[in-house]
VEXDREN-2710 file (C-alpha; in Angstrom, 1 decimal):
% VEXDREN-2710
k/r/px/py/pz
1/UNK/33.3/8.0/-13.2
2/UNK/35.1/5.0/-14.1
3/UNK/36.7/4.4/-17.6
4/UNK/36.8/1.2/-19.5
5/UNK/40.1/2.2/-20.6
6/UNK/43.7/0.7/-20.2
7/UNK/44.9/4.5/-19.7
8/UNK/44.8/4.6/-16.2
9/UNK/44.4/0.8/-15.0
10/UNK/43.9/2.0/-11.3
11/UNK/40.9/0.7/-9.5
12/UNK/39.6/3.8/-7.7
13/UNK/36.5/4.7/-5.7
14/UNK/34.0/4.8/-8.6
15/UNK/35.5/1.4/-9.4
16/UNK/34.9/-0.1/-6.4
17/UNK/31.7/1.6/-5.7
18/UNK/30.3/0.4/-9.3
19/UNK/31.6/-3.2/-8.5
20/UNK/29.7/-3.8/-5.8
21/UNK/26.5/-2.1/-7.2
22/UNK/27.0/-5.6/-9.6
23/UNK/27.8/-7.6/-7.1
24/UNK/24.6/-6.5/-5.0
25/UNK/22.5/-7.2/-8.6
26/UNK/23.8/-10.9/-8.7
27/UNK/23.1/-11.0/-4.9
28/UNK/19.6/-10.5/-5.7
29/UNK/19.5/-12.6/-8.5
30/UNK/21.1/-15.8/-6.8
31/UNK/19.0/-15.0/-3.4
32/UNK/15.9/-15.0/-5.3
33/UNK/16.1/-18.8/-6.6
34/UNK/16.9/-19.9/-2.5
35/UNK/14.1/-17.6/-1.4
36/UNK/11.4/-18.7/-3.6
37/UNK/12.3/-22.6/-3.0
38/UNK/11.3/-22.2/0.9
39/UNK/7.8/-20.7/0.1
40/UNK/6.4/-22.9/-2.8
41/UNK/3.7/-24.2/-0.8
42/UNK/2.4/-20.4/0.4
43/UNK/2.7/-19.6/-3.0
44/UNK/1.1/-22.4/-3.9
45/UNK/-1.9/-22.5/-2.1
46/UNK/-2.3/-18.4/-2.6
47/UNK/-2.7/-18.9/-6.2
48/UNK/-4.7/-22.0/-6.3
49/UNK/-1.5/-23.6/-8.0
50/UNK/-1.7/-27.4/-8.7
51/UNK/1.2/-29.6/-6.9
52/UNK/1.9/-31.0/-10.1
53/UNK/2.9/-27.4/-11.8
54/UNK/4.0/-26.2/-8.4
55/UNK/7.8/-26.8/-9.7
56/UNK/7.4/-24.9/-12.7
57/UNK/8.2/-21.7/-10.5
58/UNK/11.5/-22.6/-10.2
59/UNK/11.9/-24.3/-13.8
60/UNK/10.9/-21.6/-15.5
61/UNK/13.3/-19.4/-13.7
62/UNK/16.3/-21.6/-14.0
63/UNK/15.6/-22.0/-18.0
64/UNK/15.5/-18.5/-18.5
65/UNK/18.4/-17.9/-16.5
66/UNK/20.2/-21.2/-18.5
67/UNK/19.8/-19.2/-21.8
68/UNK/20.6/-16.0/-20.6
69/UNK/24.1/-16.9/-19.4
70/UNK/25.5/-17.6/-22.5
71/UNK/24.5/-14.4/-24.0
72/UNK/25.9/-12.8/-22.0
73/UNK/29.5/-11.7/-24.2
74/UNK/27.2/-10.9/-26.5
75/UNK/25.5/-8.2/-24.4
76/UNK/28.4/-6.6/-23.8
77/UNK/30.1/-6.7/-26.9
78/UNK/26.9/-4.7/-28.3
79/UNK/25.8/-2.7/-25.2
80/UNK/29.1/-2.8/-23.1
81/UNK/29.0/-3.5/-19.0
82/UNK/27.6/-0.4/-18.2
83/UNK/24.1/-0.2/-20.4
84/UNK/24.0/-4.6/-20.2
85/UNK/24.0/-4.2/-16.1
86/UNK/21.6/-1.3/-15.7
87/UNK/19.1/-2.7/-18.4
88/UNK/19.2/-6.3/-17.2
89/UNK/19.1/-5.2/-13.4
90/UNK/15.9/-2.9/-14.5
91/UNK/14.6/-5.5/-16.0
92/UNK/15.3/-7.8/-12.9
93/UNK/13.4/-5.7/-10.9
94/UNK/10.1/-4.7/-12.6
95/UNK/9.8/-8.7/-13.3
96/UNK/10.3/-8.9/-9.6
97/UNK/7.4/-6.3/-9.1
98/UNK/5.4/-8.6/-11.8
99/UNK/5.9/-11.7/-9.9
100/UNK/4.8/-9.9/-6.6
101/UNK/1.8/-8.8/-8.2
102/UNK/0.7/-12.0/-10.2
103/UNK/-3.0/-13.2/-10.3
104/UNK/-2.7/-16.9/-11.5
105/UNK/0.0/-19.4/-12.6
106/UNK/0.4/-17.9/-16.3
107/UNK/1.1/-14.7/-14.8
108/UNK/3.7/-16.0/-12.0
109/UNK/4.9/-18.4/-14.7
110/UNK/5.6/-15.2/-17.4
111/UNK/7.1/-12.9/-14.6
112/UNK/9.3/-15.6/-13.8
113/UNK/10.7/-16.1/-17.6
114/UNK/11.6/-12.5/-17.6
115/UNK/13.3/-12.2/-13.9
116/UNK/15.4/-15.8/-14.7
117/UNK/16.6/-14.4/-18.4
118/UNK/17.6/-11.0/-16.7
119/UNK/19.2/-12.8/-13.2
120/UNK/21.3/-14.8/-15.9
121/UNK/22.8/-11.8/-17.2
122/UNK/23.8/-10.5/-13.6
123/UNK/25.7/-12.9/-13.1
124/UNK/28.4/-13.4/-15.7
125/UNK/28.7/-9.5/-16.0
126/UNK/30.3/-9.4/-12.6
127/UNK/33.1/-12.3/-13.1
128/UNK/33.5/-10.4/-16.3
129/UNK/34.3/-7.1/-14.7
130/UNK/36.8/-8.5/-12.3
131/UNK/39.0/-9.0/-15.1
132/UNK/37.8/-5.4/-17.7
133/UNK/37.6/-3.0/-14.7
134/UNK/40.6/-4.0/-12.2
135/UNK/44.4/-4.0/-12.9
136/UNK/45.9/-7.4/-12.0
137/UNK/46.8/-6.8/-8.3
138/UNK/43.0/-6.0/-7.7
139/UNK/41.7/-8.6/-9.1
140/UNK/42.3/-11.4/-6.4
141/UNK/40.5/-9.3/-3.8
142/UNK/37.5/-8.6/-6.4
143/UNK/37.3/-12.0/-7.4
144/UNK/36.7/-12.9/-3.4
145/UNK/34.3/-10.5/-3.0
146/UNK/32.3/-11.8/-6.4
147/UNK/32.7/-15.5/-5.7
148/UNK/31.8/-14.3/-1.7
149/UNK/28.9/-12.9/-2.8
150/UNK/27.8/-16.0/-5.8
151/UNK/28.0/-18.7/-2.7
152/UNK/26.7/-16.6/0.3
153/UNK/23.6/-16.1/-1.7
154/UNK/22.4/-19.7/-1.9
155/UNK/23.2/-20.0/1.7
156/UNK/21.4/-16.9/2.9
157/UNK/18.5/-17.8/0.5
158/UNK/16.7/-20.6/3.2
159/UNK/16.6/-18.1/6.6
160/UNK/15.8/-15.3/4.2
161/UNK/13.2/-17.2/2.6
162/UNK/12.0/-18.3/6.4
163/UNK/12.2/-15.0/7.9
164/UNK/9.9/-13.7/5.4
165/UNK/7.5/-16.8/5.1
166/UNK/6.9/-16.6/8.8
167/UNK/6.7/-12.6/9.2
168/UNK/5.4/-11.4/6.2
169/UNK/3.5/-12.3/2.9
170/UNK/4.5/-14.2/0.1
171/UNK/4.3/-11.4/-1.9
172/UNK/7.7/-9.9/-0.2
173/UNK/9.2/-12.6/-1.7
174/UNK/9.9/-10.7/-4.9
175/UNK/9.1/-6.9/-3.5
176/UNK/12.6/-7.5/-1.4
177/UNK/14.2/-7.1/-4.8
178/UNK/13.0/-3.4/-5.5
179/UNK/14.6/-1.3/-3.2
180/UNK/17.9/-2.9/-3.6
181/UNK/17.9/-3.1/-7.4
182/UNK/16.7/1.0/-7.6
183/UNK/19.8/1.7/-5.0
184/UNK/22.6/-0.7/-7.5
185/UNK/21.5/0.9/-10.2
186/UNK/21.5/4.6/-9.7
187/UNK/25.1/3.8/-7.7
188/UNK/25.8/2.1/-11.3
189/UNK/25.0/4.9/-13.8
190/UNK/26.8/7.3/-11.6
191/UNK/30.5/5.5/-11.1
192/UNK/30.6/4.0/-14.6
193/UNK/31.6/6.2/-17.8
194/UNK/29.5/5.1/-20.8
195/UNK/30.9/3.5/-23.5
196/UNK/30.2/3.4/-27.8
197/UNK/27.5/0.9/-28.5
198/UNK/27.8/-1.6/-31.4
199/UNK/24.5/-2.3/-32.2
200/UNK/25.8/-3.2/-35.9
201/UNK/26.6/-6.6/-34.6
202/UNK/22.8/-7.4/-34.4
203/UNK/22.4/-7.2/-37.8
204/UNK/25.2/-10.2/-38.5
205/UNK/24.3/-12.0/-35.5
206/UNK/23.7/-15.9/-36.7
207/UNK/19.8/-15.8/-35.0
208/UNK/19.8/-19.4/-36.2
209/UNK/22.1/-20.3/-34.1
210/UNK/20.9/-18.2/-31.2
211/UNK/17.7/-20.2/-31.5
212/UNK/18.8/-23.6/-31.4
213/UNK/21.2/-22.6/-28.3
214/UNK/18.4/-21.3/-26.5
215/UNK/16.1/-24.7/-27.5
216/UNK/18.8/-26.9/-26.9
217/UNK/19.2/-25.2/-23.4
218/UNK/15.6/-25.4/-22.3
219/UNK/15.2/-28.9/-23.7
220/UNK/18.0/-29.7/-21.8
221/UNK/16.8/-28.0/-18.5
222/UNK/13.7/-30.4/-18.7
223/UNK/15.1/-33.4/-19.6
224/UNK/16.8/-33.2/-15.9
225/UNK/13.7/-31.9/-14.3
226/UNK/11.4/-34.7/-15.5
227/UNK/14.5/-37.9/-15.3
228/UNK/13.9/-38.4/-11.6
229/UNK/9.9/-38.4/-12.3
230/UNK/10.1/-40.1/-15.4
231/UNK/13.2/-42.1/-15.2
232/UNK/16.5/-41.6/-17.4
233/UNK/15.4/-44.2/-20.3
234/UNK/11.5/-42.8/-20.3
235/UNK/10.5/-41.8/-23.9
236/UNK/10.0/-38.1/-22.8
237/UNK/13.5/-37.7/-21.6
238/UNK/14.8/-39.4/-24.5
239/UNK/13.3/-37.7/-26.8
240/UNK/14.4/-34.4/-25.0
241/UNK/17.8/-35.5/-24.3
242/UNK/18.1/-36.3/-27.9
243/UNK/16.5/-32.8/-29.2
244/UNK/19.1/-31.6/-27.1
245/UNK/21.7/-33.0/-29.1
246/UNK/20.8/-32.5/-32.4
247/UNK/20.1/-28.5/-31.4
248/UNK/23.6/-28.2/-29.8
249/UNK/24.9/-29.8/-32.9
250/UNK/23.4/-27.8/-35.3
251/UNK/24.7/-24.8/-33.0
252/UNK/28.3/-25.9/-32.7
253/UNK/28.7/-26.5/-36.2
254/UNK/27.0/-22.8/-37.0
255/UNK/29.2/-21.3/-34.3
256/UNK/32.5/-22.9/-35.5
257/UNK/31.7/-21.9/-39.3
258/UNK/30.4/-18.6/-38.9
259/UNK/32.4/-15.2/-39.1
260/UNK/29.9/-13.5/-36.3
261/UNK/28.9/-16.1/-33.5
262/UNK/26.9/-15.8/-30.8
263/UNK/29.5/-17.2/-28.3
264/UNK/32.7/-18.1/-28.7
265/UNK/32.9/-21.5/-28.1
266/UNK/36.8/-21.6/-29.7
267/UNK/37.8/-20.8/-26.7
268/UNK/37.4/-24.4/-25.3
269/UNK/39.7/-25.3/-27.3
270/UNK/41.9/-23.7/-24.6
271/UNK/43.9/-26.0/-22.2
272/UNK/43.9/-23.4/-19.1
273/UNK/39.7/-22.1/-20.1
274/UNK/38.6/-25.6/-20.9
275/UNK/39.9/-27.4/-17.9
276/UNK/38.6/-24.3/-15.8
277/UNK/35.2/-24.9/-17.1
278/UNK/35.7/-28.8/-16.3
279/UNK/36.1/-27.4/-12.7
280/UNK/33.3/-25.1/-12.6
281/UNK/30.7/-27.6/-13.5
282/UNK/32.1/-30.1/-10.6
283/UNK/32.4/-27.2/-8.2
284/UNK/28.8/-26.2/-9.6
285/UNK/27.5/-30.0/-9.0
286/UNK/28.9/-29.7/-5.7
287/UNK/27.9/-26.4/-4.3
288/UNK/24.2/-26.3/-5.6
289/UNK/24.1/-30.3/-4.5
290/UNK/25.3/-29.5/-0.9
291/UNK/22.8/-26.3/-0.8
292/UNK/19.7/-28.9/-2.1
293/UNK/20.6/-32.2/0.5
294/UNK/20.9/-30.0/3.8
295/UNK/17.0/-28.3/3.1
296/UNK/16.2/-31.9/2.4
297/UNK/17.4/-33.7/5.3
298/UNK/16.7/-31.0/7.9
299/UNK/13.2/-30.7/6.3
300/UNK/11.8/-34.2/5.7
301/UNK/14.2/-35.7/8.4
302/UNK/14.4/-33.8/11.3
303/UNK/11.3/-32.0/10.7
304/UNK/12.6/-28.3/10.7
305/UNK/11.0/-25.1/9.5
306/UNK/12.4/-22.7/6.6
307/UNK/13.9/-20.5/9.5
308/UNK/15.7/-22.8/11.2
309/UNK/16.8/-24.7/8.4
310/UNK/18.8/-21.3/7.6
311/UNK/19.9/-20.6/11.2
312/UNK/21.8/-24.1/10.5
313/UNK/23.1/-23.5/7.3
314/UNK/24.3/-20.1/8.2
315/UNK/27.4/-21.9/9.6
316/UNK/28.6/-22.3/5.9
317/UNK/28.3/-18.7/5.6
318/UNK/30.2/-17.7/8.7
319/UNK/33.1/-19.8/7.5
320/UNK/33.2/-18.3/4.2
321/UNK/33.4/-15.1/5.6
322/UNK/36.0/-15.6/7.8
323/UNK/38.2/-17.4/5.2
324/UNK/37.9/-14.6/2.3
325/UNK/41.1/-12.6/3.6
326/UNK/42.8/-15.3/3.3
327/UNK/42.0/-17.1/0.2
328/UNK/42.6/-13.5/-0.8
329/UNK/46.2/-13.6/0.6
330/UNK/46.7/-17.2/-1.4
331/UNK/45.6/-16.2/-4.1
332/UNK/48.1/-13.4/-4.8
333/UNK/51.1/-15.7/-3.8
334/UNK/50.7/-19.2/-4.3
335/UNK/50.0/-21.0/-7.7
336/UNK/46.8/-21.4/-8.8
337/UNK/46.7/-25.8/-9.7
338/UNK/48.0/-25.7/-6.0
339/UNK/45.4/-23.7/-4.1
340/UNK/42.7/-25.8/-6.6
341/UNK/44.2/-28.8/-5.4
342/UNK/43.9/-27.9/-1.6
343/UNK/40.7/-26.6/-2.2
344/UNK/38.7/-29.3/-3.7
345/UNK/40.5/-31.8/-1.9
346/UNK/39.2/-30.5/1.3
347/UNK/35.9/-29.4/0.0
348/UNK/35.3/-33.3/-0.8
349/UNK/36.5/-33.8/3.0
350/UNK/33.4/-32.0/3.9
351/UNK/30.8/-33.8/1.8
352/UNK/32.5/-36.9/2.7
353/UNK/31.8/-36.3/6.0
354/UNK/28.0/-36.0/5.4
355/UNK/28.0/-39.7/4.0
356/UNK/27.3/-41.2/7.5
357/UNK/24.5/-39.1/9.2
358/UNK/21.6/-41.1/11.0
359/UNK/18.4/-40.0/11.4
360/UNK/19.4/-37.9/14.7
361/UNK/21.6/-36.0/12.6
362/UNK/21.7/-32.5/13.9
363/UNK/23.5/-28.8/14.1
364/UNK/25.8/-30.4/16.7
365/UNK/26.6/-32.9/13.9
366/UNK/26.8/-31.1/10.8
367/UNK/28.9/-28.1/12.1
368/UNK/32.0/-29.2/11.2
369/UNK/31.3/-30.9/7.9
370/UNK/29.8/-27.3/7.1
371/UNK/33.0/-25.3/8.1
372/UNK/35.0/-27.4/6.5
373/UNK/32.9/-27.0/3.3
374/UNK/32.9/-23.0/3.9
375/UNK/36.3/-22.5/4.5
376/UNK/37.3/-24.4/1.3
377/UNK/35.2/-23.2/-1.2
378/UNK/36.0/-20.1/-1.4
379/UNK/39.4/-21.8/-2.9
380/UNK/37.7/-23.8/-4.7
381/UNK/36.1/-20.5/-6.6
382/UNK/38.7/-18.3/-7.2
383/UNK/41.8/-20.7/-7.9
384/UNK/39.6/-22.2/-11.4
385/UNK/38.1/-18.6/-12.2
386/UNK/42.3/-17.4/-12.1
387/UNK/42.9/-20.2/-14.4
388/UNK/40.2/-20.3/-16.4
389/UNK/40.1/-16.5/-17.5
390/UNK/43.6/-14.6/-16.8
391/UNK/44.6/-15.7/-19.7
392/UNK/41.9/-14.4/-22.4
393/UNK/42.4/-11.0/-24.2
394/UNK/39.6/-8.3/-23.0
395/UNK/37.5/-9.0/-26.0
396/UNK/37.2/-12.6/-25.1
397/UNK/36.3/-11.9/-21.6
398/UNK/32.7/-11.7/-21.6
399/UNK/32.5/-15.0/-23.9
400/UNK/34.5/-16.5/-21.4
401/UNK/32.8/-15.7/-18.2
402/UNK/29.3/-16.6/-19.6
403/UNK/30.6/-20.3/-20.8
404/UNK/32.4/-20.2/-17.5
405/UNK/29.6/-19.5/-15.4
406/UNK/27.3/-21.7/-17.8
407/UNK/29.0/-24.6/-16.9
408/UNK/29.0/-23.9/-12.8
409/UNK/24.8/-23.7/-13.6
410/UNK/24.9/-27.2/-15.8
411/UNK/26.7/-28.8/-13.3
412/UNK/24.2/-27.5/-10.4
413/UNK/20.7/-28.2/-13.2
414/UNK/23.0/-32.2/-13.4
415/UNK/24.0/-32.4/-9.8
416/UNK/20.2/-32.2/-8.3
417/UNK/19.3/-34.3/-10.9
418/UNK/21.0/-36.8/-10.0
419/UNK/20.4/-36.5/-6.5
420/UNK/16.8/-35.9/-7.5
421/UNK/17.5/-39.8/-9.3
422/UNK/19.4/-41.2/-6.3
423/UNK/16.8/-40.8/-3.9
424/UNK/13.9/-41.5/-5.7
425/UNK/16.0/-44.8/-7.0
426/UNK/17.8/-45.8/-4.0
427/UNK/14.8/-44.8/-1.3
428/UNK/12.7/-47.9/-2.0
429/UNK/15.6/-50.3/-2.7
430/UNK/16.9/-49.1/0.9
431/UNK/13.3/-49.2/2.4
432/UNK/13.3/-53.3/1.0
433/UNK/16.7/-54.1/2.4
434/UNK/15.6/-52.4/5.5
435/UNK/12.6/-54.5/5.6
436/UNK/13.9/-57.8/4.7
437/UNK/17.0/-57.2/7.6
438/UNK/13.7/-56.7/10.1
439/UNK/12.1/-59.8/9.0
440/UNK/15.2/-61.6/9.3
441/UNK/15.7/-60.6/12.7
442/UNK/19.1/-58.4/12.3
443/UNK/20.2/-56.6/15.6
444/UNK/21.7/-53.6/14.3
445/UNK/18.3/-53.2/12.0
446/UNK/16.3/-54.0/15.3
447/UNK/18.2/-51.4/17.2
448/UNK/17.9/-48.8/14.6
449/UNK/14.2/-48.9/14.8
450/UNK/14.4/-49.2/18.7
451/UNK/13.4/-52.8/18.3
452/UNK/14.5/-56.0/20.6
453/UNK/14.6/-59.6/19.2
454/UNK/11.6/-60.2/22.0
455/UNK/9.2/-57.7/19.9
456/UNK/9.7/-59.8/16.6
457/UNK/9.2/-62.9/18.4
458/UNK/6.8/-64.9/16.1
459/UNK/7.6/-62.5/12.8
460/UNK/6.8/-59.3/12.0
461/UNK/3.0/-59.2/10.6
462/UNK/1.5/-57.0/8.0
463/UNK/0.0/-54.5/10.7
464/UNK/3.1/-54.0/12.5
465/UNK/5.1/-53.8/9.5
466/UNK/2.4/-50.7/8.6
467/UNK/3.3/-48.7/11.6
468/UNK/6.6/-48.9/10.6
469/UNK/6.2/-47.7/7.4
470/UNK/7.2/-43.8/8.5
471/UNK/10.6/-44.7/10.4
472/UNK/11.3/-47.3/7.3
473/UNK/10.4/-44.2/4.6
474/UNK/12.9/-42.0/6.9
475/UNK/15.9/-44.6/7.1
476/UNK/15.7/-45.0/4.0
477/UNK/16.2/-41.4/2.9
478/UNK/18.7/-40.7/5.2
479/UNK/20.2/-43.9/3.3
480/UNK/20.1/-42.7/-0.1
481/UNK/21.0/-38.7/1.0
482/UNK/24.3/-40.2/2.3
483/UNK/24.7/-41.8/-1.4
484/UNK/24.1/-38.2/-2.8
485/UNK/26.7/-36.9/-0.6
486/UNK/29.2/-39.8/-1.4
487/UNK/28.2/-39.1/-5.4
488/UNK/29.1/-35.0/-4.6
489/UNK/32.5/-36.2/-3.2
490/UNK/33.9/-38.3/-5.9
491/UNK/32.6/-35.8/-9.0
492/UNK/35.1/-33.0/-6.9
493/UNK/38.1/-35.4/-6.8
494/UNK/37.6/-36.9/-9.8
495/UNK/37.7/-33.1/-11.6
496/UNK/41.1/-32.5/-10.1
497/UNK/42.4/-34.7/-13.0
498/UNK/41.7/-31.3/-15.4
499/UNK/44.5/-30.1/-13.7
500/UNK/47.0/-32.2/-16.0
501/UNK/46.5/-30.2/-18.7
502/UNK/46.9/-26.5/-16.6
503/UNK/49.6/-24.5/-17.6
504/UNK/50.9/-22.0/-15.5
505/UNK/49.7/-19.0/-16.0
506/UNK/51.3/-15.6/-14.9
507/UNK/50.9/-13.2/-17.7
508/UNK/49.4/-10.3/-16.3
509/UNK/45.3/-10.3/-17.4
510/UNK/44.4/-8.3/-20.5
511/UNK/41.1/-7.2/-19.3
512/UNK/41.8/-3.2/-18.1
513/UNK/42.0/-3.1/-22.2
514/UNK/39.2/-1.0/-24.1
515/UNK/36.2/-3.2/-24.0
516/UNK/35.5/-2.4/-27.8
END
């Protein structure tokens, strides 16, 4: 079994063996948000679900999973990596079995609470481990194979999802979960050593605090779900944007004050952890952007199925893949602001390359922009995790890979807002340009809609402007995507500028020191 002891800082079999147990947990856990996405309307219509609560499946999930994150450091301060994986992970997987087995949407809704709370956990704990269970030569390689793992997932998710929609029943959905989490956990309890509990923190905890977090979190969560509905200056998102506020107030100030805090938010005080966190929430806008449009596009533009829609995307995959021994390689050698700065440079290359696609956008097209994409962000992952948390001592570890992650989540929960806003916003206003460049007898307009001046001879009337509704609603969204990929471009440059206040960072990483 493995010790979480600096005695021997070797990474041996149990080591490895254990690692990837977690890393097969937050699989699971990242997979299932992708999967679920695909099949909303079978679930849907199974449970007699209304289309106006039919996005609370995924809400609920993500708020849970928001709250969870954070808590993280906490978990493993009291319970240490060891218990905090196999009990969240358990958990994981008899919500999973709950969620497989619901009768209605309360049930589903519940099951889904639990599963997105325990899924949080997952994934912080690995990040953490890379830096508590691995000496520092070991750590590049297991930081590839966790940040591998974190953006394979999402990609996986739609021809997972699709397999399963089309072969089996929804119910498999979850039940794909079991098997998996039974195997990572028993691998789990047998390569770790256990280690002392400190339950006694419990009793100091500031639970005022851990309640307004929480609140603000979920409040916050909404706020983005319903602004694209609703619109930004609605009285709904107001009032939740500004609950949010006062919440996280009241919480910072607790946090700061207090002698036993839930998470350490000092540490952004940090010039190397706070401008890592700056990058994870662009590279978090970014990645769970890019992983939202392409559904999107192929879906409502070119008409694909969930299956296909993955056999496309799995081009991203393939590229990540085959650029993880390298990024590996790079990441041992060359300086960390450098590789971040080739990284996210290039990764913006990618989604700039989206911004012109037409409505025959198809694999053909989108290949490149997706290796491009693949190959970088792997890069993009490991270069601000290296500076972000090398240089904390192994009691500020788990603090610092929840807030780490937490922000990669924010910016994802922001970035599909705003994508969410762009479309809905920018759709009509293209759809009225569109039709006013018809009217007016523009050739390039006419030729987009497979028009000649001789078939608007005499004006367009209100009948023939009807039939042209659909291929005006589809040029118009391919519009307005190509804003959201423009949008996902500039928030990765403009991130780079954290990198002014980096310093290098060499000092070997604490984190192979006793965890209590």
């Amino acid at each position: 079994m493995t010790p979480f002891s600096a005695d021997k800082p070797l990474a041996n079999l149990a080591t490895w063996a254990g690692f990837a147990a977690m890393c097969l947990g937050m699989f699971m856990a990242i997979l299932d948000i992708q999967v679920v996405v695909t099949s909303l309307a079978v679930i849907q219509e199974a449970l007699g679900i209304g289309a106006d609560r039919m996005s609370w499946i995924q809400t609920a999930y993500l708020i849970a999973e928001i709250i969870a994150i954070p808590l993280t450091g906490l978990f493993i301060r009291t319970l240490g990596i060891k218990r905090s994986f196999i009990i969240a992970l358990a958990v994981f997987t008899l919500a999973s079995i709950a969620c497989a087995v619901s009768f209605d949407f309360a049930s589903l809704i519940a099951a889904r609470v639990v599963q997105g709370f325990a899924g949080g956990v997952l994934i912080p704990l690995v990040f953490a481990a890379v830096f508590l269970l691995f000496p520092r030569e070991s750590q590049p390689l297991a930081t590839t194979i966790a940040g591998m793992v974190a953006v394979l997932a999402p990609t996986l998710g739609p021809i997972v999802g699709g397999w399963i929609t089309e072969t089996t029943s929804w119910h498999w959905l979850f039940l794909i979960n079991v098997l998996p989490g039974l195997i990572a956990i028993a691998v789990a309890a047998l390569s770790f050593a256990s280690e002392p509990r400190d339950l006694g923190r419990l009793r100091h905890l500031d639970w005022l605090a851990l309640i307004c977090l929480a609140l603000a979190l979920a409040a916050f969560e909404i706020a983005l779900k319903q602004a694209p509905d609703d619109g930004w200056l609605s009285g709904t998102v107001l009032g939740l944007l500004a609950a949010t506020a006062i919440l996280a107030g009241f919480f910072i100030r607790r946090t700061l004050l207090g002698s036993a805090p839930v998470v350490d938010i000092r540490l952004l005080g940090r010039r190397n952890f706070a401008a890592g966190c700056i990058l994870s929430f662009a590279l978090g806008a970014a990645l769970f952007g890019m992983v939202y449009l392409m559904p999107v596009f192929l879906s409502f533009v070119r008409g694909h199925g969930p299956l296909r829609i993955g056999e496309i995307m799995l081009v991203t995959g393939a590229a990540q893949l085959l650029m993880a021994p390298l990024a590996v390689q790079l990441e041992k050698y060359v300086d960390a602001r450098f590789l971040t700065v080739i990284g996210f440079t290039v990764f913006a290359i990618g989604l700039a390359l989206s911004m012109g696609q037409s409505a025959d956008t198809d694999y053909n097209e989108m290949f490149w922009p997706q290796v491009i994409r693949g190959a970088s962000v792997m890069l993009c992952l490991l270069a601000p995790t290296h500076i972000a948390l090398v240089g904390l001592a192994s009691h500020e570890i788990g603090d610092g890979s929840s807030l780490f992650n937490m922000m990669r989540n924010l910016g994802g929960a922001i970035g599909i807002s705003l994508i969410d806003t762009v479309m809905f916003s920018r759709g009509p206003q293209y759809a009225e340009i569109l039709t006013d460049k018809l009217k007016a007898g523009d050739p390039a307009t006419l030729d987009l809609f497979g028009l000649t001046p001789q078939d608007i001879e005499g004006g367009l009337d209100s009948m023939r402007l009807l039939d042209l509704v659909p291929d005006l609603e589809k040029q118009s969204l391919v519009m307005s995507i190509n804003d959201a990929w423009m949008i996902l471009a500039a928030i990765v440059i403009v991130a780079l500028a954290a990198l002014l206040f980096v310093r290098k960072a060499d000092s070997p990483s604490p984190g192979i020191a006793p965890l209590h």
